[in-house]
CHARMM internal coordinates of N, CA and C (Angstrom, degrees):
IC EDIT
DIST 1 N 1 CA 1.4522
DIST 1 CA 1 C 1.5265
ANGL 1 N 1 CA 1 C 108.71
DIST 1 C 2 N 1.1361
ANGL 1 CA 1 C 2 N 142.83
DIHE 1 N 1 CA 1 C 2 N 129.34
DIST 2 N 2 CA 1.0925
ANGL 1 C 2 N 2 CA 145.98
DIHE 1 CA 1 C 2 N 2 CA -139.04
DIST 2 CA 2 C 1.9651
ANGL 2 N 2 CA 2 C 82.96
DIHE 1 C 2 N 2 CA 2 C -130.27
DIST 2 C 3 N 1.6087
ANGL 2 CA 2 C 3 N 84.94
DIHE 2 N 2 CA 2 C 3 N 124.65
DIST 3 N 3 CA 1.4805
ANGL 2 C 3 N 3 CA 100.05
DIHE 2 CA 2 C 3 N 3 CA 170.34
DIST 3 CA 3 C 1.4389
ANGL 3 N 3 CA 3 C 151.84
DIHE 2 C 3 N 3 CA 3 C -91.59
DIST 3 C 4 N 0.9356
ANGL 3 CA 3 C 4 N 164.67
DIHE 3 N 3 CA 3 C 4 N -168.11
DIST 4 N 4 CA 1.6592
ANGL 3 C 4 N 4 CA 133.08
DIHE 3 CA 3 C 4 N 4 CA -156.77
DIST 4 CA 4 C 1.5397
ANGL 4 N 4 CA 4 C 91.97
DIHE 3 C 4 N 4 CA 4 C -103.26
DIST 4 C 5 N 0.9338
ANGL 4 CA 4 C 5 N 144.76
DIHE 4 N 4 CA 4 C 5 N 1.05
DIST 5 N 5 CA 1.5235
ANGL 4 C 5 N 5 CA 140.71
DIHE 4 CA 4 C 5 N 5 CA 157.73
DIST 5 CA 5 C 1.3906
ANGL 5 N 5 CA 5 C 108.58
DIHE 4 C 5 N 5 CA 5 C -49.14
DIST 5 C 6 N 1.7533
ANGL 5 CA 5 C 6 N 104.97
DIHE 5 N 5 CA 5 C 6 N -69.39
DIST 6 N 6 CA 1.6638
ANGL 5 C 6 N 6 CA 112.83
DIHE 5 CA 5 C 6 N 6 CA 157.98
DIST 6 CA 6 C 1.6860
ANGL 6 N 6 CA 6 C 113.05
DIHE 5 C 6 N 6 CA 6 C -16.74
DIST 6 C 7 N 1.4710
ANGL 6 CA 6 C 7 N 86.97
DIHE 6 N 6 CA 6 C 7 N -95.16
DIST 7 N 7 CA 1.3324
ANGL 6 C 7 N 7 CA 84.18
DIHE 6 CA 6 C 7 N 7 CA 175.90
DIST 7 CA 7 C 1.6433
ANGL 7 N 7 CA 7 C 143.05
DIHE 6 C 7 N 7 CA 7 C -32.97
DIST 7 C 8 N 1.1280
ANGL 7 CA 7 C 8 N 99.19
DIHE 7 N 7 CA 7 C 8 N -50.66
DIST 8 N 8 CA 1.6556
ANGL 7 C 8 N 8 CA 96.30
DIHE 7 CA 7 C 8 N 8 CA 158.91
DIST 8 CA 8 C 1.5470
ANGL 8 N 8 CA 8 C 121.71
DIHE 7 C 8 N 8 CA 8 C -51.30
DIST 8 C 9 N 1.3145
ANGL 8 CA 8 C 9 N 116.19
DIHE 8 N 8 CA 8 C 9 N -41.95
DIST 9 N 9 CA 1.1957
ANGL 8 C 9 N 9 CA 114.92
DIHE 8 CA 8 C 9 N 9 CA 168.21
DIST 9 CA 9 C 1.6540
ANGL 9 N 9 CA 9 C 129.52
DIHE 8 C 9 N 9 CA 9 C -37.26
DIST 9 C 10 N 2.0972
ANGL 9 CA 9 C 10 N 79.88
DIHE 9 N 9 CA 9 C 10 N -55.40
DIST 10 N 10 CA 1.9807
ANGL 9 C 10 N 10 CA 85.72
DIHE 9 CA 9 C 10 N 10 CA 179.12
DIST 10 CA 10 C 1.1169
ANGL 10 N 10 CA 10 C 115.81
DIHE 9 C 10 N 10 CA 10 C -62.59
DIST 10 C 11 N 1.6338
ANGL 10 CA 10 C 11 N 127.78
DIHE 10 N 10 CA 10 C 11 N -36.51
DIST 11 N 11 CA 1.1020
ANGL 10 C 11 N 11 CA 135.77
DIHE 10 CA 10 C 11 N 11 CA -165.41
DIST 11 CA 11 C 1.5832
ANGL 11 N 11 CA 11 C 107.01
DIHE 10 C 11 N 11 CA 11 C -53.45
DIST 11 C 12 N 1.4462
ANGL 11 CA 11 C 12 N 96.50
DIHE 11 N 11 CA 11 C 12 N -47.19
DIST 12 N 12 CA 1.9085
ANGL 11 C 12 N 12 CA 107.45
DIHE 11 CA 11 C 12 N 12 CA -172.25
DIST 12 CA 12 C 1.5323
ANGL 12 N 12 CA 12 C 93.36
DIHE 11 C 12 N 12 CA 12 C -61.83
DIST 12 C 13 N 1.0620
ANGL 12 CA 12 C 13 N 115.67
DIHE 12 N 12 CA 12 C 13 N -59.44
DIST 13 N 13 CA 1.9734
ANGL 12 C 13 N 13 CA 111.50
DIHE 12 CA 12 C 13 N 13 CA -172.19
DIST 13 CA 13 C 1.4610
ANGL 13 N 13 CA 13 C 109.40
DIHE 12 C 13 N 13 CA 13 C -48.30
DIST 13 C 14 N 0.9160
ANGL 13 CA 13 C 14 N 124.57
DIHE 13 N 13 CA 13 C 14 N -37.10
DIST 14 N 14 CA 1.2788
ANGL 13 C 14 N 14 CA 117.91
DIHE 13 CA 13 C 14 N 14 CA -168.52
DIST 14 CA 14 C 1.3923
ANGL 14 N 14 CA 14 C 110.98
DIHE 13 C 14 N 14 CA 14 C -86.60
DIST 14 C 15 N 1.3681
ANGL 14 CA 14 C 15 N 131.54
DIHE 14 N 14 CA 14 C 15 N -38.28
DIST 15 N 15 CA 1.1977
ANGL 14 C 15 N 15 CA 137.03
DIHE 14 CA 14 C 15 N 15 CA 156.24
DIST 15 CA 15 C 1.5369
ANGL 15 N 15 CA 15 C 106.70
DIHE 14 C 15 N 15 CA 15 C -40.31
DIST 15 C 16 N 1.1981
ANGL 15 CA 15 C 16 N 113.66
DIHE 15 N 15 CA 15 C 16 N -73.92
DIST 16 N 16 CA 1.7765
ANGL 15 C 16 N 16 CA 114.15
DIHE 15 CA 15 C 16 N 16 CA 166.62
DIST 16 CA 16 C 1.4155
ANGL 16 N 16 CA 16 C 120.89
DIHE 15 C 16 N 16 CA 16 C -32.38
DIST 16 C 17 N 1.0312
ANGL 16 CA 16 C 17 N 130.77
DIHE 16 N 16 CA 16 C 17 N -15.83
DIST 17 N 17 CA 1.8781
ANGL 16 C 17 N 17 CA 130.98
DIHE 16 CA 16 C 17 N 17 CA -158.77
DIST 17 CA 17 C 1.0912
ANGL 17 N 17 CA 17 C 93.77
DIHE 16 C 17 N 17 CA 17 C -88.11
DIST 17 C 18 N 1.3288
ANGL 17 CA 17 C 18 N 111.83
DIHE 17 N 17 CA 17 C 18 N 166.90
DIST 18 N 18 CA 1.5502
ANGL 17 C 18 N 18 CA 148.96
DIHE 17 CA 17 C 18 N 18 CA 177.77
DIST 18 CA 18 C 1.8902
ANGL 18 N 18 CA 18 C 109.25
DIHE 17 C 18 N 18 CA 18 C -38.13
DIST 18 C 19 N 2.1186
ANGL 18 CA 18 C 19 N 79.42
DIHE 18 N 18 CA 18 C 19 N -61.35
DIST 19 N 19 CA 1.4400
ANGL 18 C 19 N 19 CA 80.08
DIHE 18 CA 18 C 19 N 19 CA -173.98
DIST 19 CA 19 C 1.2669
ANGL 19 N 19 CA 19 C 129.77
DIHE 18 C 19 N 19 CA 19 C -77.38
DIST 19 C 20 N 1.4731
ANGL 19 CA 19 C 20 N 104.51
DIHE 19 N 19 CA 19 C 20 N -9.04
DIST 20 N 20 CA 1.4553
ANGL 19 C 20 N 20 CA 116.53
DIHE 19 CA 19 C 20 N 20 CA 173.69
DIST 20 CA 20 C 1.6109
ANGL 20 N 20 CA 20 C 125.23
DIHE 19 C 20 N 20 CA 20 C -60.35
DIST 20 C 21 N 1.3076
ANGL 20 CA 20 C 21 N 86.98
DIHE 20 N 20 CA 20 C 21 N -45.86
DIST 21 N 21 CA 1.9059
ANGL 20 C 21 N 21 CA 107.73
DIHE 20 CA 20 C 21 N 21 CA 162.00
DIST 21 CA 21 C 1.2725
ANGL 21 N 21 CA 21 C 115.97
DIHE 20 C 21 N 21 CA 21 C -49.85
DIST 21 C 22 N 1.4565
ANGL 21 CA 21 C 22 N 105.92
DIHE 21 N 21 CA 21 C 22 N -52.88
DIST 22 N 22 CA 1.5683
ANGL 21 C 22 N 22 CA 101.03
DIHE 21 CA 21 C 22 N 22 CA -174.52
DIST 22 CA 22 C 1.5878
ANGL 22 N 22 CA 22 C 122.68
DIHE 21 C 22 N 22 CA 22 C -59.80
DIST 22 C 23 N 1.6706
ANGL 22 CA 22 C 23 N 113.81
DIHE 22 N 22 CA 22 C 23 N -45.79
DIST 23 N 23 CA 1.1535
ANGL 22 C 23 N 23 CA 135.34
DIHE 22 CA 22 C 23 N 23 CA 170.48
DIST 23 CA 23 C 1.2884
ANGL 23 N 23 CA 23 C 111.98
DIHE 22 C 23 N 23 CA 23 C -52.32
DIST 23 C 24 N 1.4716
ANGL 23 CA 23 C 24 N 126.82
DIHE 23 N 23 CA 23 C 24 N -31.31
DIST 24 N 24 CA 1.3694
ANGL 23 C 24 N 24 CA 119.19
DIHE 23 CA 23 C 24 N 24 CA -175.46
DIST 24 CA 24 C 1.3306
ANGL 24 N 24 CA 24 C 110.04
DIHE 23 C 24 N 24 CA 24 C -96.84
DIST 24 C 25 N 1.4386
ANGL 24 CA 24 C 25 N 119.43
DIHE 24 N 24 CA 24 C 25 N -2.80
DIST 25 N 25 CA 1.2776
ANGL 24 C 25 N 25 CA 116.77
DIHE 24 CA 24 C 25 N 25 CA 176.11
DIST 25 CA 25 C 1.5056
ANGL 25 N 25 CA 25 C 118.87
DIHE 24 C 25 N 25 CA 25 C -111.83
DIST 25 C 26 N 1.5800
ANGL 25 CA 25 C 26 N 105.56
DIHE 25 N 25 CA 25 C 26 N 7.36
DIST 26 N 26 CA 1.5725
ANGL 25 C 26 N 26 CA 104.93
DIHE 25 CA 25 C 26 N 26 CA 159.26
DIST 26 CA 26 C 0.9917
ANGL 26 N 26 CA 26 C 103.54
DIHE 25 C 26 N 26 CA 26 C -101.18
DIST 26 C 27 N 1.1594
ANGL 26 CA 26 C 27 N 137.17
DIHE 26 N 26 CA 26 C 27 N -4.29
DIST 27 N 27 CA 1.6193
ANGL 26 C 27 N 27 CA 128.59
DIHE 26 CA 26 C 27 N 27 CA 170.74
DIST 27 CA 27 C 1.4119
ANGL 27 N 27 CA 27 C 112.31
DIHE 26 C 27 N 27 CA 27 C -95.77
DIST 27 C 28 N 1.2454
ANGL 27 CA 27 C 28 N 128.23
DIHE 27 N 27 CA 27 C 28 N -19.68
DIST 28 N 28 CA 1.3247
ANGL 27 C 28 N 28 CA 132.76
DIHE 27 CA 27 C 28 N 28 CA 168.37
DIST 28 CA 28 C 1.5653
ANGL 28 N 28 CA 28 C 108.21
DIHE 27 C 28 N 28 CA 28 C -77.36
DIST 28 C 29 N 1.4112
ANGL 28 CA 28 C 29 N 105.98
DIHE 28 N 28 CA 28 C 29 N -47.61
DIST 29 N 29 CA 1.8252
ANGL 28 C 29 N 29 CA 102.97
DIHE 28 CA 28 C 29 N 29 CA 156.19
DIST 29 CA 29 C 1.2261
ANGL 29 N 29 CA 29 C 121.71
DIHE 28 C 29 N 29 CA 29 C -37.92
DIST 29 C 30 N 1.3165
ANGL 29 CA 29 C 30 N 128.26
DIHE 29 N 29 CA 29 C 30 N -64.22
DIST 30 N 30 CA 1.2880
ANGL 29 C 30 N 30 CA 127.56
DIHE 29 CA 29 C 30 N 30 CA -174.92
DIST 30 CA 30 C 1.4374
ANGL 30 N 30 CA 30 C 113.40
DIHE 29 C 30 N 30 CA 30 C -56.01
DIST 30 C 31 N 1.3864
ANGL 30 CA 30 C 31 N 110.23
DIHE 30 N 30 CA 30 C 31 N -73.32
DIST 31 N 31 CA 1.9422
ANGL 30 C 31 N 31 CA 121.40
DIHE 30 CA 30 C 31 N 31 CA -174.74
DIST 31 CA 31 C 1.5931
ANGL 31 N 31 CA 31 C 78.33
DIHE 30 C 31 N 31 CA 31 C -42.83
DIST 31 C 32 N 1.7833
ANGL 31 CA 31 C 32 N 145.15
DIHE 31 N 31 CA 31 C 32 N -60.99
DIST 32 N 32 CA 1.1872
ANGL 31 C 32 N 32 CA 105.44
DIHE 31 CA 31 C 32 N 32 CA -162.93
DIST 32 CA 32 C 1.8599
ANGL 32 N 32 CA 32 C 127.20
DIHE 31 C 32 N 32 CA 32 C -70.79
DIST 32 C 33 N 1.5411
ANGL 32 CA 32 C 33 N 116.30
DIHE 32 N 32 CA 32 C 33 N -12.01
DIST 33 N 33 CA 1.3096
ANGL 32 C 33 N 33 CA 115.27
DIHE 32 CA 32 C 33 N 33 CA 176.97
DIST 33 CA 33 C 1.4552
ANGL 33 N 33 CA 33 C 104.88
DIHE 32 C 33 N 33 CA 33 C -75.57
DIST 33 C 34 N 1.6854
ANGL 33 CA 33 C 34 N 129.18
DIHE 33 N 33 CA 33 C 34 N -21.11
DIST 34 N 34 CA 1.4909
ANGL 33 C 34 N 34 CA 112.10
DIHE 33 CA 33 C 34 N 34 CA -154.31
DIST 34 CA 34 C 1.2387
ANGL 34 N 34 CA 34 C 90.89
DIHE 33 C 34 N 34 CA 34 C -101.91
DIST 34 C 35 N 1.4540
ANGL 34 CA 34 C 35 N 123.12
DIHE 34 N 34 CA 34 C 35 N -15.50
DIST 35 N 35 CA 1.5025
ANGL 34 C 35 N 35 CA 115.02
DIHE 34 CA 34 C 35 N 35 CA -178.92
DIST 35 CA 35 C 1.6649
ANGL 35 N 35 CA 35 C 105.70
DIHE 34 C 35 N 35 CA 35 C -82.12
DIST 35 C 36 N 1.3490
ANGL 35 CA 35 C 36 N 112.11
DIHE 35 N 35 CA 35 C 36 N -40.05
DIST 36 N 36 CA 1.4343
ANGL 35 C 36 N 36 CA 99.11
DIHE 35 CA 35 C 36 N 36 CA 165.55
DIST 36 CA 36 C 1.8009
ANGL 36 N 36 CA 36 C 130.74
DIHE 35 C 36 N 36 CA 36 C -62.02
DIST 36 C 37 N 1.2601
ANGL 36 CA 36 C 37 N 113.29
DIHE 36 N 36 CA 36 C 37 N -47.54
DIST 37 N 37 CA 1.5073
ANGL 36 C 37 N 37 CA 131.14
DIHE 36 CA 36 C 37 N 37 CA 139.58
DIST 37 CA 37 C 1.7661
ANGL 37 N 37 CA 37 C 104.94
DIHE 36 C 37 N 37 CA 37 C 14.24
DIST 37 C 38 N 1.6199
ANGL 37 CA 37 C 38 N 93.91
DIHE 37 N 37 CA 37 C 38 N -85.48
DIST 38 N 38 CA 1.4638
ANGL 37 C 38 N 38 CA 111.25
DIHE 37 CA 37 C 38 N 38 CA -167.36
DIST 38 CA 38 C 1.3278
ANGL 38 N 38 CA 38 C 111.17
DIHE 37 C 38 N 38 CA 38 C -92.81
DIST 38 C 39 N 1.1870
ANGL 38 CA 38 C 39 N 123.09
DIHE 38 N 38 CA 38 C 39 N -6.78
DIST 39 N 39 CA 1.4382
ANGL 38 C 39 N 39 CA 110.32
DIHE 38 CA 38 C 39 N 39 CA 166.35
DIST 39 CA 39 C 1.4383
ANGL 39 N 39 CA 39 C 116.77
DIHE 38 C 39 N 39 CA 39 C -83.25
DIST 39 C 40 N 1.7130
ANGL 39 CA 39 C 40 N 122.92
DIHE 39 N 39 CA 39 C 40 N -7.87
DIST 40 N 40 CA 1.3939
ANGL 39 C 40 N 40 CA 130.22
DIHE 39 CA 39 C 40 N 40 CA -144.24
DIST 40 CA 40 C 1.6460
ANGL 40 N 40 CA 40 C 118.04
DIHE 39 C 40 N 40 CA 40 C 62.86
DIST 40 C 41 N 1.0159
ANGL 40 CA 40 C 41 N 120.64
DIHE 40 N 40 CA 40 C 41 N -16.65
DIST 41 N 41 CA 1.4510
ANGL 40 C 41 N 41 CA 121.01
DIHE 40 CA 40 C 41 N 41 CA 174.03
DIST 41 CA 41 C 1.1238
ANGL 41 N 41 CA 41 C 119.30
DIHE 40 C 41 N 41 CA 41 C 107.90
DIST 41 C 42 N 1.5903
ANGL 41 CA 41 C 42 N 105.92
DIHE 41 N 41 CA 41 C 42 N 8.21
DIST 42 N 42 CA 1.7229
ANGL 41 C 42 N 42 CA 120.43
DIHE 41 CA 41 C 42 N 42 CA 161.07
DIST 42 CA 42 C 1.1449
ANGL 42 N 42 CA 42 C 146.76
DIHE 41 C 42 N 42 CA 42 C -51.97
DIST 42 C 43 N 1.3137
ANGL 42 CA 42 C 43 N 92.95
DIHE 42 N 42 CA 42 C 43 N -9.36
DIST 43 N 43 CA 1.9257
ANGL 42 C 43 N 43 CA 110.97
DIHE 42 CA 42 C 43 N 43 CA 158.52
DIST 43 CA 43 C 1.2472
ANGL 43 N 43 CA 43 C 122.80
DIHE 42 C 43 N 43 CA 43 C -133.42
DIST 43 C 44 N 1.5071
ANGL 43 CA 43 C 44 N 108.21
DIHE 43 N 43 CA 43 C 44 N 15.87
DIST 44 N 44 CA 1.4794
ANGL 43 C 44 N 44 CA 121.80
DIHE 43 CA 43 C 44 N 44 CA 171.07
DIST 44 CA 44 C 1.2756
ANGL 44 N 44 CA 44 C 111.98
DIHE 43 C 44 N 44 CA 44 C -11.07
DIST 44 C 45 N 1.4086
ANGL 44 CA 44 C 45 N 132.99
DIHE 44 N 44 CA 44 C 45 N -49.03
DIST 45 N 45 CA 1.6430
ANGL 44 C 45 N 45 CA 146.44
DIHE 44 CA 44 C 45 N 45 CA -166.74
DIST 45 CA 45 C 1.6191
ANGL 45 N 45 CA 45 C 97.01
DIHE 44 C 45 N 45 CA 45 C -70.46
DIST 45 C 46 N 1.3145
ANGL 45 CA 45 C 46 N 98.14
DIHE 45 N 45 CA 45 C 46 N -76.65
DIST 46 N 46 CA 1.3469
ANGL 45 C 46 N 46 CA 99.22
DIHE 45 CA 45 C 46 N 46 CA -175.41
DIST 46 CA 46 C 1.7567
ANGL 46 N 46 CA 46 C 110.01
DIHE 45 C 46 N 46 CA 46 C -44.95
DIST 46 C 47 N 1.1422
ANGL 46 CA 46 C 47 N 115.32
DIHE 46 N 46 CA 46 C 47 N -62.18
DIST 47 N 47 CA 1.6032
ANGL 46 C 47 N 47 CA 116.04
DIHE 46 CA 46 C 47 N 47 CA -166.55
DIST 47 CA 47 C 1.9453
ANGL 47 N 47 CA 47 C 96.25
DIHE 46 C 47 N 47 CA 47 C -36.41
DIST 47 C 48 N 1.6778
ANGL 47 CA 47 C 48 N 99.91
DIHE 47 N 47 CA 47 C 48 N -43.56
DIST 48 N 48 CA 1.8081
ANGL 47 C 48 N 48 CA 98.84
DIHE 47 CA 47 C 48 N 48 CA -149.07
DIST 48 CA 48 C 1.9191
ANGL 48 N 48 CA 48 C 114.81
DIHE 47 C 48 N 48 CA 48 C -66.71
DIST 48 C 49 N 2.1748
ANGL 48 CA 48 C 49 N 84.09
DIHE 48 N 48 CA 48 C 49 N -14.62
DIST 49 N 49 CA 1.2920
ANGL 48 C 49 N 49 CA 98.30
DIHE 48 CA 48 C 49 N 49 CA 176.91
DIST 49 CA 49 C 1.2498
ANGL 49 N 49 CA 49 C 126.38
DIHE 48 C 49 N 49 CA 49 C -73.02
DIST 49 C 50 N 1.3647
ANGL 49 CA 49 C 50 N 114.64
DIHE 49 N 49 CA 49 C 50 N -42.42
DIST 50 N 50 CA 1.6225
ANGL 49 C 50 N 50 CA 139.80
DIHE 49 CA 49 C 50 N 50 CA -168.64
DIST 50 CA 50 C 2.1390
ANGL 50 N 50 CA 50 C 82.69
DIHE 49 C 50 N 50 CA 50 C -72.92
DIST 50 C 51 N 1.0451
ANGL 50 CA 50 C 51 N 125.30
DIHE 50 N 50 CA 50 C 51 N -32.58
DIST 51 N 51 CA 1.0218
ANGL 50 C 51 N 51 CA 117.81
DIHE 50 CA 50 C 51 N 51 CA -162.31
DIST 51 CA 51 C 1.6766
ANGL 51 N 51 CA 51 C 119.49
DIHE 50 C 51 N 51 CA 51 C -79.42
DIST 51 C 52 N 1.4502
ANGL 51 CA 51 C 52 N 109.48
DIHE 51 N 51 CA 51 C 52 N -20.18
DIST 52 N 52 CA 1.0821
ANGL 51 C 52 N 52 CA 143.36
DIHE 51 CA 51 C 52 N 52 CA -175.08
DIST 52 CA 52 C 1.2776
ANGL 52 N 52 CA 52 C 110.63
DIHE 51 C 52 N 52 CA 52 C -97.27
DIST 52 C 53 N 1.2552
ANGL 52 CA 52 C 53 N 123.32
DIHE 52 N 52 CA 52 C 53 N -27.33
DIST 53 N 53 CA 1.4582
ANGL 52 C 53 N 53 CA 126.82
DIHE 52 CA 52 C 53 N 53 CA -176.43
DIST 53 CA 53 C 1.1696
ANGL 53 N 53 CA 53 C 120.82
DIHE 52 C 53 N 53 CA 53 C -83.82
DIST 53 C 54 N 1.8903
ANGL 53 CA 53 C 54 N 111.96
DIHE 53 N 53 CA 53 C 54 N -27.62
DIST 54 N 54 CA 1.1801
ANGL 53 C 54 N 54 CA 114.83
DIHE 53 CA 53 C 54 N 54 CA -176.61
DIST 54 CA 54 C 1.8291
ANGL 54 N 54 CA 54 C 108.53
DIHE 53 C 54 N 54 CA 54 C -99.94
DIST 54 C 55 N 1.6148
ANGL 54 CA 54 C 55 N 115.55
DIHE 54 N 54 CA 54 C 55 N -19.60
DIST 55 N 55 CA 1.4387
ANGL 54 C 55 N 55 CA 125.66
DIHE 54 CA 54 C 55 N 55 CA 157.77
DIST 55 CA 55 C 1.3553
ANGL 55 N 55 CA 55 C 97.99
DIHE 54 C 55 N 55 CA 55 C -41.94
DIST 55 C 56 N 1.1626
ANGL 55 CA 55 C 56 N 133.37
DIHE 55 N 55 CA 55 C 56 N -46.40
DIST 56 N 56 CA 1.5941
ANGL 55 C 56 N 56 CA 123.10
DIHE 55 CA 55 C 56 N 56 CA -148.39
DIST 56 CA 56 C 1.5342
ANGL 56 N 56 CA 56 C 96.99
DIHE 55 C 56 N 56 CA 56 C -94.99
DIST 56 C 57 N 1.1046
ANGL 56 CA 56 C 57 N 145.46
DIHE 56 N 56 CA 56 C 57 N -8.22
DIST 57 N 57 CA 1.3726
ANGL 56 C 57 N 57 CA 170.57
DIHE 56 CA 56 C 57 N 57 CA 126.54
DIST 57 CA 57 C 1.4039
ANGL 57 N 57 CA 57 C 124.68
DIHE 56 C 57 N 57 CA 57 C -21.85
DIST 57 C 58 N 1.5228
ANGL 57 CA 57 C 58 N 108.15
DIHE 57 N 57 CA 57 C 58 N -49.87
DIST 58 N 58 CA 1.3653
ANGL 57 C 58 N 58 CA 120.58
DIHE 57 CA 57 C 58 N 58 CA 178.43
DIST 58 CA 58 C 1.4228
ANGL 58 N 58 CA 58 C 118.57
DIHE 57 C 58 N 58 CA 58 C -118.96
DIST 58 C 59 N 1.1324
ANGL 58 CA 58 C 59 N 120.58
DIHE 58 N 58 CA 58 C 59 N -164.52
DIST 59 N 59 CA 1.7860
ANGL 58 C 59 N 59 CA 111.57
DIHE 58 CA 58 C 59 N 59 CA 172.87
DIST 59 CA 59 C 1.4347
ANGL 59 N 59 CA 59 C 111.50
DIHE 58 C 59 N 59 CA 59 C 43.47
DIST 59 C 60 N 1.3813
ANGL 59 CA 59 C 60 N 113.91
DIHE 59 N 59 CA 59 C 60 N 177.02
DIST 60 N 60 CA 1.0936
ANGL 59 C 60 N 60 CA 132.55
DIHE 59 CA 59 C 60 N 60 CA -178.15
DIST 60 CA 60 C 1.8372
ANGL 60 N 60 CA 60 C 124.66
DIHE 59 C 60 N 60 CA 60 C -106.45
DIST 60 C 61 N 1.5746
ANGL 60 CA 60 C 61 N 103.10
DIHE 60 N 60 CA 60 C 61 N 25.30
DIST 61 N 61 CA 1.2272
ANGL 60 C 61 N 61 CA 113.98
DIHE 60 CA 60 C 61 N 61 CA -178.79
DIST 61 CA 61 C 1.6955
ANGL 61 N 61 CA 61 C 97.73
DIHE 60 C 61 N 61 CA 61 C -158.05
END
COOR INIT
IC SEED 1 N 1 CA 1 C
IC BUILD
């Protein structure tokens, strides 16, 4: 029976994977187009930063 240590483990791998990356970076795509969207694109910089900061946060890149 595999114990929640395990599990934590898988949890971390899978968060780490490929596809995890990908998924977090079309959603980080988006929140970054809709936040530019409605601002007009007046903090384009800032948004692309905040956007980048939290990429480097998650995923495996």
């Amino acid at each position: 029976m595999a114990g929640l240590g395990d599990f934590a483990d898988s949890a971390k791998d899978a968060l780490k994977s490929e596809q995890a990356e990908d998924i977090s970076d079309k959603v980080l795509d988006g929140a970054e187009d809709l936040a530019n969207k409605v601002t007009g694109g007046k903090f384009s910089e800032q948004v692309d930063g905040v956007r980048d900061a939290v990429d480097g946060k998650i995923g495996n890149e």
